[in-house]
C-alpha positions in Angstrom: 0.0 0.0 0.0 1.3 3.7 -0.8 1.9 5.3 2.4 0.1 8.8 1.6 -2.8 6.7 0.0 -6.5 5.7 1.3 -7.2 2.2 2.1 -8.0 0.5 -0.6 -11.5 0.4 -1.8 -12.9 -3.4 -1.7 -15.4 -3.9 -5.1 -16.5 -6.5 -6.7 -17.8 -6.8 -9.7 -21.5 -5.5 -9.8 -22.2 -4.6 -12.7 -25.1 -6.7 -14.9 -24.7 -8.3 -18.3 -26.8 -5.0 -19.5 -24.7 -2.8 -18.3 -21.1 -4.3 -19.4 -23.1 -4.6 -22.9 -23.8 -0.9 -22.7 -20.0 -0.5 -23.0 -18.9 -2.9 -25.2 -20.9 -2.0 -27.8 -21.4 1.1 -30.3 -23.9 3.7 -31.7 -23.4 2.2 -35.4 -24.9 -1.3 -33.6 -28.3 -0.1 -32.9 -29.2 3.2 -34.7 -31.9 3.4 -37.3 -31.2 4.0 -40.9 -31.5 5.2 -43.5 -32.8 8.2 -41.9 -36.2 9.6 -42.7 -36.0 13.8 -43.0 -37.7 17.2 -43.9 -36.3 20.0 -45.2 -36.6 23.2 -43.3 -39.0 24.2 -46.2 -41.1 21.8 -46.2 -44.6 22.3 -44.4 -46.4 21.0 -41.3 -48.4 18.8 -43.0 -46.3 17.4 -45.0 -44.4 16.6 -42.0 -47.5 15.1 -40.3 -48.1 12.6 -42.9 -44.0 11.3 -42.7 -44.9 10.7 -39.6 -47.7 8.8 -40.2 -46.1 7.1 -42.8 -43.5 6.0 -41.0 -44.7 5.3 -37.1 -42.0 8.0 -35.9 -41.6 10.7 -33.6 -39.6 12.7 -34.9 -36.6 13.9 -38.0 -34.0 15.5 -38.4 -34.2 18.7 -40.6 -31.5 18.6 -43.6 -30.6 21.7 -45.5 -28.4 20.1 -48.7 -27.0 17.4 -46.9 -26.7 19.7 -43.8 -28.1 18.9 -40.0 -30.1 22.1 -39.3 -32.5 20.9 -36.7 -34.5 18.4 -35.4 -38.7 18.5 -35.7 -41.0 16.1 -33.4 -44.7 15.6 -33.2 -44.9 17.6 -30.1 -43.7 20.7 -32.3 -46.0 19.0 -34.9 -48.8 19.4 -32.2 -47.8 22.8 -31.0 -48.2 24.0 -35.1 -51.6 22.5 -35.3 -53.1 23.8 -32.3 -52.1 27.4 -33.6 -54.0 26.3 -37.0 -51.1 26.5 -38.7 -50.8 23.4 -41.5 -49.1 25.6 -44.3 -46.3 26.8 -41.8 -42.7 25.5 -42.9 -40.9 23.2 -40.5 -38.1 26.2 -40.1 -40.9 27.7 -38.1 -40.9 25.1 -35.6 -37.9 23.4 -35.8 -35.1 22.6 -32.6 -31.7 24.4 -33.7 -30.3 23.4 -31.1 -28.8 20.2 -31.3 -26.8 17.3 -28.9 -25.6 14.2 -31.2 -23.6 11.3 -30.8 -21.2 9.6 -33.1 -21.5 6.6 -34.7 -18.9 5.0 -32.7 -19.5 6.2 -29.6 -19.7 3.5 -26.9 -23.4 3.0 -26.1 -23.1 4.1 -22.5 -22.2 8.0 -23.8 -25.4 7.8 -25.5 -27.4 6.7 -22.4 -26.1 8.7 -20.4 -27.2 11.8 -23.2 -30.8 10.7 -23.1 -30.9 10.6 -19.0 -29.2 13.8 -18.7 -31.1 16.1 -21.3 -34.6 14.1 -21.8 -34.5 13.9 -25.3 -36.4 11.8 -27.0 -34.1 11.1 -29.9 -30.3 11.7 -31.0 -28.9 12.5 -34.9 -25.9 10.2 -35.6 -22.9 11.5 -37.1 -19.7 10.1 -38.5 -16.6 11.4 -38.2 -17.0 13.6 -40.9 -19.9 15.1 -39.9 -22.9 13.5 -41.6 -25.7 12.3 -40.7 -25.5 8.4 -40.6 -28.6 7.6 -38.8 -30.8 8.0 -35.6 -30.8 6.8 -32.2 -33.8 6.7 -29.7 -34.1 5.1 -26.3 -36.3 2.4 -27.6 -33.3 1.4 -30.5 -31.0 1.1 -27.6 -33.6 -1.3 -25.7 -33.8 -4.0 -28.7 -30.2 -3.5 -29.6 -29.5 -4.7 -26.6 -31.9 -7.4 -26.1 -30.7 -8.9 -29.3 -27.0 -9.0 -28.0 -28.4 -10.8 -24.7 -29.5 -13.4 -27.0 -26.9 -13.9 -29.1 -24.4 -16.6 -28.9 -21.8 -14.2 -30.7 -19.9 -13.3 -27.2 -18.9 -16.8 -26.6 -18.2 -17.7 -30.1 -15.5 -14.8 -29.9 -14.0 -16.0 -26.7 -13.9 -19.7 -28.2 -12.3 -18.5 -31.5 -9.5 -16.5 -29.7 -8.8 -18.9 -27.0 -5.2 -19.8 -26.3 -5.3 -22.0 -23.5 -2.6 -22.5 -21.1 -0.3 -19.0 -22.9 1.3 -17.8 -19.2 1.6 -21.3 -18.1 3.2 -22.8 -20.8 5.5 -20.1 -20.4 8.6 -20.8 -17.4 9.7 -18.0 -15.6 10.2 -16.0 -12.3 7.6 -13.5 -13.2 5.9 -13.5 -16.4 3.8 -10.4 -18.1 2.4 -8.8 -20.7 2.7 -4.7 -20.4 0.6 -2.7 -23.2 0.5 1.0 -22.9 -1.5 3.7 -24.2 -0.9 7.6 -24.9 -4.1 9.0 -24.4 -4.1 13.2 -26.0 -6.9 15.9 -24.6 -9.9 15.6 -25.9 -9.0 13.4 -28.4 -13.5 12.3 -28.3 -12.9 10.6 -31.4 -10.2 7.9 -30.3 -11.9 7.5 -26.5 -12.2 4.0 -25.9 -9.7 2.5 -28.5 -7.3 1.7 -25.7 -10.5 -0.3 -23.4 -11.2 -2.4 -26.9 -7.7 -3.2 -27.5 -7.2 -4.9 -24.1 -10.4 -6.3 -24.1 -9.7 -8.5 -27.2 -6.3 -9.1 -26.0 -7.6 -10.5 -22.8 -9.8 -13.1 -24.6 -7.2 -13.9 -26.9 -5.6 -15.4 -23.9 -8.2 -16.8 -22.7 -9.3 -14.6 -19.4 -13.4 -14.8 -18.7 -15.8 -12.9 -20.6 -16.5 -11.3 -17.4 -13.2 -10.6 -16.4 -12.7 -9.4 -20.0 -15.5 -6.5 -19.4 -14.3 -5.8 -15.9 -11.2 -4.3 -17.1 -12.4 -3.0 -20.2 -14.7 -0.8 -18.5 -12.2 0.2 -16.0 -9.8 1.1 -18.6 -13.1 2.9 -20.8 -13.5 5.1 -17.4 -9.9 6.1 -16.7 -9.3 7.1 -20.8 -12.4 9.2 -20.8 -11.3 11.0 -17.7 -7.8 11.6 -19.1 -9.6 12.6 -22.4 -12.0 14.9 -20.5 -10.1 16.2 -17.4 -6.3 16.6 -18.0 -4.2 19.6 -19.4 -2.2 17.3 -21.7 -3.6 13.8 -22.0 -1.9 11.6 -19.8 -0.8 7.6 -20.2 -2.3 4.4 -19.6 -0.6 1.4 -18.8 -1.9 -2.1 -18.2 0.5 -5.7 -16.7 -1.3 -8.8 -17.5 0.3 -11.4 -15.1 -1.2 -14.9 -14.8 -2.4 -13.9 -10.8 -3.5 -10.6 -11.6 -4.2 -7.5 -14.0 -2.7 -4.2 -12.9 -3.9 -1.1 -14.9 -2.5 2.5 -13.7 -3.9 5.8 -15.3 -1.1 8.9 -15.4 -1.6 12.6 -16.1 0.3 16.1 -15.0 -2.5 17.7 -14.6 -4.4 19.7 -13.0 -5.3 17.2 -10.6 -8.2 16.2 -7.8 -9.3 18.9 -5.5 -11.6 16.5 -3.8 -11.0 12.9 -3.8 -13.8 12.0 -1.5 -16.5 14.2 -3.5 -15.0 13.3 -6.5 -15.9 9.4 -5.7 -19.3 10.5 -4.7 -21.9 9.1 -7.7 -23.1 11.8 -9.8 -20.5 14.3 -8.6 -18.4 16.0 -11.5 -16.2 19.0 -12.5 -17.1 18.0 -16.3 -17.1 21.7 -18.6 -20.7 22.4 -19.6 -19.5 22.1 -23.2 -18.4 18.6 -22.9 -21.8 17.4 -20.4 -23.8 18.8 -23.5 -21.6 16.3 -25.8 -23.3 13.7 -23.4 -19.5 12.7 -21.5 -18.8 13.5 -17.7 -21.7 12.1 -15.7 -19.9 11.8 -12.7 -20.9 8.2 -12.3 -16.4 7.2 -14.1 -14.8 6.8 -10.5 -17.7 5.0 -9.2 -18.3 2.5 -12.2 -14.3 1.7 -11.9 -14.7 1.1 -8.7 -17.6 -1.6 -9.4 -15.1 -3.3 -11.5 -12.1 -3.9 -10.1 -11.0 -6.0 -6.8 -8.7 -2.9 -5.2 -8.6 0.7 -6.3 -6.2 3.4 -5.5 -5.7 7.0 -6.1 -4.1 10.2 -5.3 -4.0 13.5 -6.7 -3.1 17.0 -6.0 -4.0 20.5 -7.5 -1.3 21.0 -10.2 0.3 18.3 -10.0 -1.7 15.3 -11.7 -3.6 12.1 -10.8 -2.1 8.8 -10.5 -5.1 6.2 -10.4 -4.5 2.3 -10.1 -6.3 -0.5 -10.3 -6.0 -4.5 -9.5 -8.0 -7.2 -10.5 -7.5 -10.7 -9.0 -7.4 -13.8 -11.2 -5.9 -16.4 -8.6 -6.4 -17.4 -5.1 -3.7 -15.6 -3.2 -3.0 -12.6 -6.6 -3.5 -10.0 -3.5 -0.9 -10.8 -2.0 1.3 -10.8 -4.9 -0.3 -7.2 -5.8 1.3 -6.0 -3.2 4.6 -7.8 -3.6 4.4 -5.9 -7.4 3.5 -2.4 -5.3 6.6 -2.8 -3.0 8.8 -3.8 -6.3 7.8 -0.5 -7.5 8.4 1.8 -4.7 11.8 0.4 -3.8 13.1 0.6 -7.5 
């Protein structure tokens, strides 16, 4: 144990099959398209019969290939009960707009919908275009149809290699990977949690285990995406007793550790909470995964978060062997 830390923080695994789904997979996975749409000329009515047409609640507004808005059937309802069928959609229209991108983990995009009460979100790709849309009720059967595939343990038999660390003789044996994670680098968030998810199962850890420490990894990127001055580093030691994953910035570190562990709590920019990142549920959902948690942090002067999960009777002791190895090099 670090002398200036905590104790460490004692949780198990507790998140459902739902929820470690939610992170694992993406906006492109359950969005609708191709996308139904107005143009900001086109009328109320016209709208009204689209939606008809098509059992929706709602479209995007394009201008030449352009998001401009977003039109529902309560602005639908608010036109007609002014008596106002001929009025263009312009007229009623949202400008305003939150979206997600297509490859956005699905989590970001719950957490959107809880936080704002939309009722539906225009998908973008990288480029900007519109790609598709996303309501809650996508989400739901998205979802459901992953609980009932069979595709999750197909993958894990396919990239099984049985035996790798033991088959291997040494004193200690590992398998570092490390990750440079930049400032708001949104776009490559959660590259780093996939990475050592797949490696994981390529050598043959649990599913569960697997998602464990892909979502503690997710939680610590996003937070050195979102909070840092300069991005910071994430390492992760895969040992046969144990995985050890350590998150490292400069800056400009934790006034608060106990309110920042506090659910719900953040320090998130309003810019980036209306991108639908910075919850304040990160420390707390890392903490649900892992087996023993520690950090520290000062004002100016960075955060230094790590993280153990157990894989063998007795790996807890020989995370703290790996601890002291450290602090006395």
């Amino acid at each position: 144990m670090h002398p200036e830390s905590p104790t460490p923080k004692d949780a198990p695994s507790g998140l459902t099959q739902v929820e470690a789904l939610a992170y694992e997979m993406h906006v492109k996975d359950v969005m609708t398209r191709p996308v139904v749409s107005v143009r900001p000329t086109d009328n109320i009515s016209h709208l009204s019969e689209l939606l008809r047409k098509h059992s929706i609640t709602g479209v995007p507004v394009l201008s030449e290939e352009k998001l401009v808005g977003i039109i529902s059937v309560k602005d639908l309802i608010a036109a007609l009960e002014r008596g106002d069928p001929t009025a263009q959609v312009s007229a009623y229209m949202t400008e305003t707009l939150l979206t997600v991108n297509e490859g956005d983990a699905l989590v970001r995009a719950l957490e959107a919908f809880t936080k704002t009460g939309v009722g539906r979100l225009p998908v973008l790709d990288d480029g900007g275009r519109l790609v598709g849309m996303l309501t809650k009720g996508d989400i739901a059967q998205g979802l459901l149809r992953a609980l009932q595939s069979p595709q999750g343990e197909e993958e894990l038999r396919r990239y099984r290699a049985s035996h790798l660390f033991e088959d291997i003789v040494s004193d200690r044996t590992s398998l570092f990977m490390r990750y440079r994670v930049r400032h708001r680098d949104f776009a490559s968030g959660g590259m780093a949690s996939a990475h050592v998810r797949r490696a994981l199962l390529r050598l043959g850890a649990s599913l569960e285990t697997a998602r464990r420490c892909a979502i503690a990894v997710y939680e610590a990127e996003m937070n050195l995406v979102i909070h840092t001055t300069n991005g910071g580093l994430l390492r992760v030691e895969i040992q046969p007793q144990l995985i050890f994953m350590e998150a490292l910035d400069d800056g400009p570190g934790i006034e608060d550790i106990d309110r920042a562990m506090q659910s719900g709590y953040t320090t998130t920019p309003p810019e980036i909470r209306a991108m639908g990142f910075g919850a304040g549920f990160g420390l707390v959902n890392i903490q649900r995964c892992v087996d023993k948690m520690w950090l520290k942090s000062q004002p100016g002067e960075g955060t230094r978060l790590e993280m153990w999960i157990y894989l063998q009777p007795g790996a807890e002791r020989r995370g703290l062997e790996t601890l002291l190895d450290r602090l006395s090099a």
